[in-house]
C-alpha positions in Angstrom: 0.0 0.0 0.0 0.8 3.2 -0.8 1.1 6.2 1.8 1.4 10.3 1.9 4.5 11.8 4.2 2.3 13.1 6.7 4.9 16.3 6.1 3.5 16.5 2.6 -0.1 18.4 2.2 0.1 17.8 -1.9 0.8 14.1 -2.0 -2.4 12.3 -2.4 -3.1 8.0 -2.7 -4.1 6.4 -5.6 -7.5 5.8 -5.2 -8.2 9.3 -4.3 -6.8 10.0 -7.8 -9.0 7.0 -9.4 -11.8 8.6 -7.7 -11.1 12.0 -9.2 -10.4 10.7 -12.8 -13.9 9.3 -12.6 -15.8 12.2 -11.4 -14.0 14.2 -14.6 -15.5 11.8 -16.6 -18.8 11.8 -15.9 -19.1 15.6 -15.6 -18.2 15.5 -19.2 -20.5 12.9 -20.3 -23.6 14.9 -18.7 -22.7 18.3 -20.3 -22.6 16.5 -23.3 -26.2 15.0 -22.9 -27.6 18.6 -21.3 -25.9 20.2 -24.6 -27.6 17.6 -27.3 -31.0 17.7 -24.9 -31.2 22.2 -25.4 -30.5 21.4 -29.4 -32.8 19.3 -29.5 -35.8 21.4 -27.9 -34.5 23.8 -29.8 -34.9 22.3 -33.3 -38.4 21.0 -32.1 -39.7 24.7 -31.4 -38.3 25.9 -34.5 -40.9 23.6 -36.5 -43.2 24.0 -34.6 -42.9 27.5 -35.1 -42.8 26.9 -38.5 -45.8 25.1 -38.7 -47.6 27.3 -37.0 -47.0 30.0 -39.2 -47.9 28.0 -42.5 -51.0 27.1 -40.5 -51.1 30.9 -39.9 -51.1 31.3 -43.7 -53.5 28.9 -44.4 -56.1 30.6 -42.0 -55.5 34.1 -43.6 -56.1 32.7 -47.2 -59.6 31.5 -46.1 -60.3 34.5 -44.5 -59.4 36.7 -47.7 -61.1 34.2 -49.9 -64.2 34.9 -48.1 -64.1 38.5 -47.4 -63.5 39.1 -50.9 -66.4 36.2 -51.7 -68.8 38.5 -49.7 -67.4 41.6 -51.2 -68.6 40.2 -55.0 -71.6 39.8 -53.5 -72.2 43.1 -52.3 -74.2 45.5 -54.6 -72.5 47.7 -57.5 -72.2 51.2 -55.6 -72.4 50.2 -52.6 -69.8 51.4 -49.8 -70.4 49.0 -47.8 -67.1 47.0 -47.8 -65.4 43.8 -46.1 -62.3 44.1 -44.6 -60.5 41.6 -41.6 -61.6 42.2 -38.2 -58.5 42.0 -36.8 -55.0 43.1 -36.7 -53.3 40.1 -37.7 -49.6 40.7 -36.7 -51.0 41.2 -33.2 -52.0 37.9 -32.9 -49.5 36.2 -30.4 -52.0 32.9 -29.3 -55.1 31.3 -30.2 -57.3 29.9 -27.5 -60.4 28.8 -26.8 -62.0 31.4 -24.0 -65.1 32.2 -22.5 -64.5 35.7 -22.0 -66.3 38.3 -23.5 -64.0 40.7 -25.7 -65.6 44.5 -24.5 -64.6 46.9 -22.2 -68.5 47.7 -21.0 -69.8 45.6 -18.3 -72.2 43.1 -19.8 -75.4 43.0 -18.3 -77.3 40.6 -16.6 -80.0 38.5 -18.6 -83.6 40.6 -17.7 -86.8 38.6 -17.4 -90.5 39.5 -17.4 -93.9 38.0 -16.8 -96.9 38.3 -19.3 -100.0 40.4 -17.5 -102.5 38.7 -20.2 -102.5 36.5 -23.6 -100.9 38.7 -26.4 -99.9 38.6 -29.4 -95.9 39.2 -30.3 -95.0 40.6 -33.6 -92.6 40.9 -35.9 -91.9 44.9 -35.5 -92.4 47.0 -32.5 -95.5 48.7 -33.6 -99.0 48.1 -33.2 -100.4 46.9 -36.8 -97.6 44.6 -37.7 -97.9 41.5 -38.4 -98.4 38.9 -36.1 -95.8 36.1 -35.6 -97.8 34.3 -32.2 -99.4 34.2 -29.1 -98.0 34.6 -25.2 -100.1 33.4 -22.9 -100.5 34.7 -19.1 -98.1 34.1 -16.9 -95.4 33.2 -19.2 -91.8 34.0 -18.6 -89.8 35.8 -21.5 -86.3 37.5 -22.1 -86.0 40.7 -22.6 -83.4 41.9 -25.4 -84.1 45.0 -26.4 -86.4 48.2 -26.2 -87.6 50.2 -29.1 -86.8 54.1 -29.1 -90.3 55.0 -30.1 -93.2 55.3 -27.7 -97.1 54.3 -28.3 -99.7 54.5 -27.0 -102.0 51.0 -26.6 -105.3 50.8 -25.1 -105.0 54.2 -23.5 -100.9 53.4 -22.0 -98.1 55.1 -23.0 -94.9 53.2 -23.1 -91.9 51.4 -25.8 -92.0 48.1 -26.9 -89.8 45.4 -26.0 -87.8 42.3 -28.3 -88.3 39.6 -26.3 -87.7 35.4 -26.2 -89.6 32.8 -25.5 -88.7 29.7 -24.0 -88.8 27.7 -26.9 -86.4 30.3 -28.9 -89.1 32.2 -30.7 -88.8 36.3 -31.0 -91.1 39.0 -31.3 -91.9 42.1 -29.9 -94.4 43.4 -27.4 -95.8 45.8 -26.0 -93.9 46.9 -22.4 -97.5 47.7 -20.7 -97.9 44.1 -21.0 -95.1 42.7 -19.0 -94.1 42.9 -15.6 -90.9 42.2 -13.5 -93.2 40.3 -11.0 -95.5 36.9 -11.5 -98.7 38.1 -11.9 -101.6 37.3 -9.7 -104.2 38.4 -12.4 -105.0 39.4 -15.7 -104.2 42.8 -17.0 -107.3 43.1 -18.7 -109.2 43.4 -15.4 -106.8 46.0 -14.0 -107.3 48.7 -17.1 -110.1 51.1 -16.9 -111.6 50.9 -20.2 -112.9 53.8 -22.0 -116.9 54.3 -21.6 -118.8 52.2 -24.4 -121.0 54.2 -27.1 -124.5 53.3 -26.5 -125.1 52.3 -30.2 -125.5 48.8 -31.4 -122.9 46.9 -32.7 -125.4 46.2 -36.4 -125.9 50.9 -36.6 -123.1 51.7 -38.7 -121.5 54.9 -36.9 -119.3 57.5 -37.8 -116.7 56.3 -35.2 -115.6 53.6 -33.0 -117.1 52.4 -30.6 -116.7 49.3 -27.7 -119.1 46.2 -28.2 -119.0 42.8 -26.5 -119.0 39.7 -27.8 -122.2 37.7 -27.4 -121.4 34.0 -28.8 -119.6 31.5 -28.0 -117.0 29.5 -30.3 -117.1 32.7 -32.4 -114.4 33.0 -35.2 -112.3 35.5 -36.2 -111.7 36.1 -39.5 -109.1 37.9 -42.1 -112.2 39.7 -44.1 -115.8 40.7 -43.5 -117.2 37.4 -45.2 -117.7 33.7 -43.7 -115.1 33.2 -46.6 -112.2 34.7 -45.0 -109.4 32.5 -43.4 -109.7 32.2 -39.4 -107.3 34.1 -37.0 -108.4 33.1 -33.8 -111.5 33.0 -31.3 -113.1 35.6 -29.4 -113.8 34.6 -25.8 -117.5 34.6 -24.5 -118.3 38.3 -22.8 -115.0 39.8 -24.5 -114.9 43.7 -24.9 -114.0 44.8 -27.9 -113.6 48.2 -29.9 -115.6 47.6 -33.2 -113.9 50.4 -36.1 -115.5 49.5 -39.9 -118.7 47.6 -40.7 -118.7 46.0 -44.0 -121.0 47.0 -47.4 -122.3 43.6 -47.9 -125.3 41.8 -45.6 -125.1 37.9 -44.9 -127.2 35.7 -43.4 -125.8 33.1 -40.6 -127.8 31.5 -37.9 -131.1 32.7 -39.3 -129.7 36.3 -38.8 -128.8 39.1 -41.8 -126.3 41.2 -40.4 -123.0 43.1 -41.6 -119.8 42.1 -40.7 -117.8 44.3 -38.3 -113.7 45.1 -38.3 -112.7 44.7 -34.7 -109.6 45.6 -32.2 -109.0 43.5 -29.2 -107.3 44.2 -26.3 -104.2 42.9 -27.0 -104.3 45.2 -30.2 -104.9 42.4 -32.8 -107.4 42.9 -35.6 -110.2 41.2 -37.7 -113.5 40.5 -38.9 -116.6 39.1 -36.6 -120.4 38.4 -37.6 -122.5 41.4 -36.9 -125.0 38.7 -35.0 -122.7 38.3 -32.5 -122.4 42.0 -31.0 -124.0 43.8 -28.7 -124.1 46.7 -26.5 -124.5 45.3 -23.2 -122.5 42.7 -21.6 -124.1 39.2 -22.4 -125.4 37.0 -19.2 -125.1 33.9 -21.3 -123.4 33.0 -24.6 -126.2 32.3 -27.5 -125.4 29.4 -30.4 -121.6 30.4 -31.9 -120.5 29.9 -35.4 -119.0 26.2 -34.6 -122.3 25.1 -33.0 -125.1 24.7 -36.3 -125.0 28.4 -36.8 -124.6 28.3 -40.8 -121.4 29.5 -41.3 -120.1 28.3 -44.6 -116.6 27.8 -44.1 -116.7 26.4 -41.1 -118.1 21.9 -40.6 -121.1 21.6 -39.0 -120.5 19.8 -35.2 -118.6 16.3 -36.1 -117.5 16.4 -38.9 -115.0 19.0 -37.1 -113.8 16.4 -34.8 -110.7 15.1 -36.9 -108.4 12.7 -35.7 -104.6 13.2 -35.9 -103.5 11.4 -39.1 -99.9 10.6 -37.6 -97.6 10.5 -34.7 -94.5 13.2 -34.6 -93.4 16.6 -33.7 -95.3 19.5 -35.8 -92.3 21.1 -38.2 -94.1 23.6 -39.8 -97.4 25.3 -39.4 -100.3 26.4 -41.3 -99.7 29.7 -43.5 -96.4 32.4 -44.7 -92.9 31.2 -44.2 -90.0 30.9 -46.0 -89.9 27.9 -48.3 -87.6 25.4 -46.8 -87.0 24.1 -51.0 -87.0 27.2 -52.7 -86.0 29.8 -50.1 -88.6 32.0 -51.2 -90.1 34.0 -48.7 -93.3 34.6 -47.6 -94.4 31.2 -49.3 -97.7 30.1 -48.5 -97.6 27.0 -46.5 -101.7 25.2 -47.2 -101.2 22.6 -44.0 -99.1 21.4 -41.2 -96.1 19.3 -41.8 -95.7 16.5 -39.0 -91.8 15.1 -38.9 -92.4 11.4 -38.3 -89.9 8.5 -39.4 -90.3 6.8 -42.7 -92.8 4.1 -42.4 -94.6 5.6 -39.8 -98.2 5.0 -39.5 -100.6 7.2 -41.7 -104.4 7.1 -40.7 -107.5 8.5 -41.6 -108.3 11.6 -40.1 -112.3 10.9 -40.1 -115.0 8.9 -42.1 -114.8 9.6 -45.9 -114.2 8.6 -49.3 -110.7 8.0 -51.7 -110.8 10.7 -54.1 -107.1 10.5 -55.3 -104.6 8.0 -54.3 -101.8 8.3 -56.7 -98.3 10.3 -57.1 -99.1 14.2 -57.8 -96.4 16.0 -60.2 -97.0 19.7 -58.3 -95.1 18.5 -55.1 -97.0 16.4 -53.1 -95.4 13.2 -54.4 -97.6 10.1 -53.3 -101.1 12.1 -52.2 -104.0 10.6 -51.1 -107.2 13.0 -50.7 -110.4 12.1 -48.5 -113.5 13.4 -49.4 -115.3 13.6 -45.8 -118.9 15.5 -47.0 -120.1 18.0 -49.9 -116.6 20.2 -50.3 -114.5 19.3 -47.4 -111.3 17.1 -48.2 -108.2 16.4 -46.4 -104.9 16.1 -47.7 -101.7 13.9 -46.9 -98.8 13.8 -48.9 -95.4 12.7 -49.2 -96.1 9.3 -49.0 -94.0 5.9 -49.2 -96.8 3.6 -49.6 -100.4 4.3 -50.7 -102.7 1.4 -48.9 -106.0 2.4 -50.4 -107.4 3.2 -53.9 -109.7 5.7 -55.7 -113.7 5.1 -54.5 -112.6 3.2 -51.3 -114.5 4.2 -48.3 -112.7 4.2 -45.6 -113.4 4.8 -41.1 -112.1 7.6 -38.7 -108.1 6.1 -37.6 -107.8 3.1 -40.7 -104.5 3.0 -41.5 -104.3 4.6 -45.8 -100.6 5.0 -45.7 -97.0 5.1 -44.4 -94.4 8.1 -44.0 -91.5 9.4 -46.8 -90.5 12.3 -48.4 -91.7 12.1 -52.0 -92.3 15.1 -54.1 -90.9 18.2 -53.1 -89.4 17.6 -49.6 -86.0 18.3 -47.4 -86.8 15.1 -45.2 -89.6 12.8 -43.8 -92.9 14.2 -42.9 -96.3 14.4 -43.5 -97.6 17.2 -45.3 -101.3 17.2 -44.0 -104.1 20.0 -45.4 -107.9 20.6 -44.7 -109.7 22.3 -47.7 -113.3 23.3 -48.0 -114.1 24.0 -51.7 -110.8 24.1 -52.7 -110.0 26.6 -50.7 -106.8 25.9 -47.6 -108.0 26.2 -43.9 -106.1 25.8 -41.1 -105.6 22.1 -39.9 -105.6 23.1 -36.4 -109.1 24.3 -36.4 -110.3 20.7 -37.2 -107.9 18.5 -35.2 -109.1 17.4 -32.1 
């Protein structure tokens, strides 16, 4: 073994030196790996980097593709011009964020209760046309308020945009909503002006307030039993009558004008002369859907139709846009039910096969039940036809199956009502 002079500080053993020789080493041999590891996170941000960019690139070609896309599409003349939202060299990060890009505090989401059944439109203006019906008691979003003020049934206020549960927008009139759940209707809180002592059938020189005397009394688009239906009038209902019409017509054993109307809610149409009067009514005589004559309307039974298929109601009875064409304002003759193909197509009430066969004008397969003297039903779209022209069939036999044949984005049921050729609202018949 080998040993130090204790005398000599700088004289060391030979392991110590083995030992020292190895640390060298191995210092080395991990600057070496630390040195590769850095190039090597290095080179992988560097394409990464460059991969970003090209995808960069890639995003700001789109974008100018479509800006200038919507810039051909803009009128000749016009100012109005397209140019990117952003400042694209300041973009440092994309992210997916929740946050809300604006300096103003956003406000919270308002809500208000309906004081009465009224009819949203599609402008904030009394006149314009109807897109629904609130009911009492419903809740609804406010989103915005108009800048003009009306005045409605004697109140002054704006009108607000508002949402219903279901996603449906319109506007209304404020005087008709309140922060709080009501307890009662509106309509029993205004004072209404003093009615005119003149009967509803004297043709005055101004409006006056009538009440509604019937019961199951129609509203209607024009002074004749041949205009479409708008709604009901309830039993006792006040109501300001404004035009009478030229022409006379008997209904219910009774010759009497027709009358323009306003109702409360600030909707407008056409009632039967017969069933006004000046006082308030103790109890409701015979209405139009109870054998009182009216033309356009079924005598009692034959209204009671049965509905011809199971499914969700897609589209309703009268203007929309046209979900083939995109034409607006298209007049829509029925109700569409979305239903599965195959599904179960039945007979809406007692009648007789007057077609059964595929229709070239869009209905595809169409079978058409003649129930009495003018009133059909419709159902089209078909996949299979079970039933042929002259067949009688019952109230809920099974004619036919669901597709989409004819003119048709998807599988439904196209289903119509007509009285002399003429479209009425399915609704008013199913029961």
């Amino acid at each position: 073994m080998y040993a130090i002079e204790e005398d000599d500080p700088m004289k060391i053993t030979f392991p110590v030196l083995c030992a020292l020789l190895a640390f060298s080493i191995q210092s080395a041999s991990a600057q070496d790996f630390y040195n590769s590891q850095r190039k090597g996170n290095r080179d992988m941000v560097k394409r990464q980097y460059a991969a970003d960019l090209e995808k960069k690139e890639a995003i700001l070609r789109k974008m100018r593709e479509f800006i200038g896309d919507i810039n051909g599409r803009l009128k000749q003349g016009s100012s109005t011009r397209i140019d990117v939202p952003i400042d694209i060299e300041a973009v440092s990060d994309i992210k997916t964020t929740d946050q809300i890009h604006t300096s103003k505090k956003v406000p919270p989401r308002e809500y208000a209760y309906l004081l009465d059944d009224v009819v949203y439109r599609s402008e904030g203006k009394i006149g314009s046309p109807a897109l629904g019906k609130c009911v009492f008691g419903e809740k609804v979003e406010i989103l915005l308020q108009s800048e003009e003020m009306e005045t409605v049934d004697g109140m002054s206020g704006p009108w607000l945009l508002v949402r219903r549960a279901g996603g449906e927008e319109g506007w209304i009139f404020s005087r008709y909503l309140s922060g709080d759940r009501p307890g009662k209707r509106i309509r029993k809180e205004i004072v209404p002006p003093p009615v005119v002592e003149a009967p509803a059938e004297k043709k005055g020189a101004g409006a006056f307030y009538a009440y509604v005397a019937g019961a199951d009394v129609l509203m209607r688009t024009s002074g004749s039993s041949a205009g479409s239906v708008m709604g009901r009038f309830d039993f006792a209902e006040r109501i300001e009558v404004l035009e009478q019409s030229n022409q006379m017509e008997t209904i219910g054993g009774k010759k009497r004008p027709w009358f323009r109307v306003r109702r409360s809610d600030g909707a407008e149409g056409w009632i039967f002369g017969g069933f006004l009067q000046k006082k308030a009514p103790g109890r409701p005589m015979a209405g139009e859907g109870v054998g009182a004559g009216d033309a356009s309307v079924p005598p009692a039974g034959s209204r009671e139709f049965a509905v011809p298929t199971t499914g969700k109601v897609s589209s309703r009875f009268g203007y929309r846009v046209h979900p083939v064409t995109k034409k607006a304002q298209s007049f829509h003759s029925g109700i569409d039910i979305f239903a599965p193909r195959g599904t179960k197509v039945n007979a809406t009430a007692d009648g007789v096969v007057k077609t059964a066969s595929y229709n070239n004008n869009g209905y595809g397969n169409l079978i058409i039940l003649e129930h009495e003297k003018e009133l059909s039903s419709y159902y089209a779209h078909l996949e299979k036809v079970l039933v042929s022209q002259g067949q009688r069939v019952k109230k809920g036999d099974q004619i036919g199956t669901v597709d989409s044949t004819g003119m048709s984005t998807g599988n439904h049921l196209h289903f119509e009502v007509r009285r002399g050729g003429k479209a009425m609202d399915p609704d008013e018949f199913l029961r």
